[in-house]
Every structure is written in structure tokens, then in C-alpha cells.
C-alpha positions in Angstrom: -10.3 -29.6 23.2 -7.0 -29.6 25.0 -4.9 -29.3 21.2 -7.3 -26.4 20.2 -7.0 -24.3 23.9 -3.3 -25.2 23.4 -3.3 -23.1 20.0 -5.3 -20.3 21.2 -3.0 -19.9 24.4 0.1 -20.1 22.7 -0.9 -17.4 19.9 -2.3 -15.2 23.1 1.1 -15.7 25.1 2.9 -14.3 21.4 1.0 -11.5 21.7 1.6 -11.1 25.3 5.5 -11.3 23.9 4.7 -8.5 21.6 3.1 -6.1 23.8 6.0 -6.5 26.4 8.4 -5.6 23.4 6.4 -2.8 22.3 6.0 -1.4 25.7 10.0 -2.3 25.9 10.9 -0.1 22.8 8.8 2.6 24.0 9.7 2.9 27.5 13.2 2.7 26.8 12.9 4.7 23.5 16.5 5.8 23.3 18.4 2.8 23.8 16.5 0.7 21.5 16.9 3.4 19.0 20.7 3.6 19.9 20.9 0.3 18.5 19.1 0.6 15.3 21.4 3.6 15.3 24.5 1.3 15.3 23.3 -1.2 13.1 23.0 0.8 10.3 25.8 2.9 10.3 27.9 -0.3 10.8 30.4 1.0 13.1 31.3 -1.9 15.4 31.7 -3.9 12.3 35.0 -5.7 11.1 37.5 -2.7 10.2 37.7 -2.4 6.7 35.3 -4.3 5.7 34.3 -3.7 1.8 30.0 -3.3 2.8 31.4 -0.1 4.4 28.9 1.7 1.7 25.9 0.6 3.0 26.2 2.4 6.2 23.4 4.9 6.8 24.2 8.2 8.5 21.5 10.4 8.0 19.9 10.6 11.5 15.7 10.4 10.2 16.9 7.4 8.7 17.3 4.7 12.3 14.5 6.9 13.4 11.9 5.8 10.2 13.2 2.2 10.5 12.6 2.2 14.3 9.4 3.5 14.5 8.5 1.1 11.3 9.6 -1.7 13.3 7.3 -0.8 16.4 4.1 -0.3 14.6 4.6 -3.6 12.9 5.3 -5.0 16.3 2.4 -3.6 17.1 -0.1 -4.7 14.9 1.3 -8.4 14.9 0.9 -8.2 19.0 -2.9 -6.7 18.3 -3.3 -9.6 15.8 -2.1 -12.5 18.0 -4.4 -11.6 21.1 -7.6 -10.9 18.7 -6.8 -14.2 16.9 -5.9 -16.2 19.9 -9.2 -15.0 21.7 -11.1 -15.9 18.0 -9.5 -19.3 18.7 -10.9 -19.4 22.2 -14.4 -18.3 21.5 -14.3 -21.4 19.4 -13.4 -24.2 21.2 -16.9 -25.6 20.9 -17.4 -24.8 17.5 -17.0 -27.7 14.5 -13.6 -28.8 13.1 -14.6 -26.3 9.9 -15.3 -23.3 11.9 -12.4 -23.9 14.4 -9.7 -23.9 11.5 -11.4 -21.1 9.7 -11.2 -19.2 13.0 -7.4 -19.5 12.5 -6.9 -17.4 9.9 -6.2 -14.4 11.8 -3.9 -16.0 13.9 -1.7 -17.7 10.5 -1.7 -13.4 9.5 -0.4 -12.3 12.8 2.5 -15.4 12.6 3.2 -14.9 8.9 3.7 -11.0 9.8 5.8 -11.8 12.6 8.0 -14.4 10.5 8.1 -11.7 8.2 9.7 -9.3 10.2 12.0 -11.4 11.5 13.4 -12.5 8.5 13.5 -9.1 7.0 13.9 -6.6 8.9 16.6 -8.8 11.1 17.9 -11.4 10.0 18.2 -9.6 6.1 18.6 -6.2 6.4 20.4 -6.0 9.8 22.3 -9.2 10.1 23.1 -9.4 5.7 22.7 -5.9 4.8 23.9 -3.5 7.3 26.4 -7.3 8.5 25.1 -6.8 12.4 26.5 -10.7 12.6 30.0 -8.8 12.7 29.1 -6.4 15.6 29.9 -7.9 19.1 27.5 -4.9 21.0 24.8 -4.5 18.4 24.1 -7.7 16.9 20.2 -8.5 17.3 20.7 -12.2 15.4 20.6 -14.5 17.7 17.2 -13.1 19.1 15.8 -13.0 15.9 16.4 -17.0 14.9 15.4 -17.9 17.9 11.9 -15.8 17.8 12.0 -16.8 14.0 12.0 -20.6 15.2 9.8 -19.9 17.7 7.1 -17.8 15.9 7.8 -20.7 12.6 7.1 -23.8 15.2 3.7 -22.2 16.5 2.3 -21.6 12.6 3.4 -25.2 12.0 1.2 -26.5 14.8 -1.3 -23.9 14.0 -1.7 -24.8 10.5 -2.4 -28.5 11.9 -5.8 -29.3 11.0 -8.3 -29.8 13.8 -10.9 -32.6 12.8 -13.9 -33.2 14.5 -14.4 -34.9 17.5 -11.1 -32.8 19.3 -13.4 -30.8 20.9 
């Protein structure tokens, strides 16, 4: 039972990460839109560089891929706690119902690797090159919740078999 409370906490304490980020980007709406701001207009990037193109200015624009970026925050965060407490109100159950408990706990993970990847470490760090910013450059939070958030499906995934409980 320990390996199966262990899964359940650990997808809980993600979504206890996500609802301290969403209340983050919303109490301090300006400054986390600031740097969605700066990211994709690409101003603290290398001078000169030739991906000058890609930089957005039209102000709706930040604003759309901010408030994107909080709902899906949101949702993963709602989908971490409601899969981690699934997990818990099976502890006791058999190996079969305990792993297909999990589903909604592999969705919440996926759509957090998801936005990682994407939204960060692709569109920000590749796209829009946030890697060349020394104030706005969001990549090294990104891997590290990507590994993170990766490591936790991996053990997730793990199949529980009977006699764990």
C-alpha cells in the first residue's frame, strides 16, 4: 500500500504545485504577463540575430498566450488533485481497479508534459529563442518541471499487481 499512497500523494502535491502557480500568475498578473511580453517580442535576445521575424508585437497577442497558459495550468492542477484523490480512494481496491484508477492522473501528467514541452521549451526557448535572453528566459524551469512531471508518469505508469495493498 505504501507504493500506491506514494503515487496518489505525489500526483496531489503536482497539483498542489499547480494551484500555487495559478494563484502566482494571477496574483501577480502583470509581471508574469510582462514576461510573456518579452519573450515574444524577443527583445533581450542576441542583437542581430536573424529570428528577429518572429517577434510578436501586437499587444492581444502575450495577452491570448498568457491567459492560454493559465487555464491550461489550471485544468492540469484540477486534474492532478481529482486524480490523485481517485488514487487515494483506491488504495484498497484490486491491482486492476487501482491502475485503471490512474488514468486520470496519466491525462493530468501527459497535459502537463505537454505544456512544458510546447509552450516552453518549443515555442519560447526555440521559437521566440528565450535561451538567448538573460532576464526572460523561463528554460531552466521548464526542464526541470519537464523532468519532474516525466519521472512521476514513469513511476505512475508502473503497474501495481496484487498483493501491494
Amino acid at each position: 500500500m505504501t507504493i500506491r499512497a506514494s503515487k496518489a500523494l505525489l500526483l496531489c502535491a503536482l497539483g498542489f504545485y499547480y494551484a500555487l502557480v495559478v494563484f502566482n500568475n494571477t496574483n501577480d498578473y502583470n509581471s508574469n504577463l510582462m514576461f510573456v511580453r518579452h519573450v515574444l517580442l524577443m527583445d533581450t535576445t542576441f542583437p542581430g540575430n536573424n529570428g528577429m521575424w518572429r517577434a510578436i508585437h501586437a499587444p492581444v497577442v502575450p495577452l491570448l498566450f498568457f491567459a492560454s497558459v493559465v487555464v491550461w495550468e489550471t485544468v492540469t492542477g484540477i486534474l492532478c488533485w481529482w486524480g490523485g484523490i481517485r488514487l487515494l480512494r483506491n488504495l484498497h481496491s484490486t491491482a486492476a481497479t487501482f491502475n485503471d484508477a490512474k488514468k486520470l492522473g496519466v491525462l493530468a501528467l501527459t497535459l502537463s508534459l505537454v505544456m512544458w514541452l510546447t509552450a516552453f521549451l518549443s515555442v519560447g526557448s526555440e521559437w521566440f529563442l528565450m535561451w538567448q535572453s538573460k532576464q526572460w528566459n523561463g528554460q531552466q524551469a521548464a526542464d526541470h518541471m519537464f523532468a519532474v512531471v516525466g519521472i512521476l508518469l514513469l513511476y505512475l505508469v508502473m503497474p501495481d499487481v496484487e498483493g501491494q495493498a
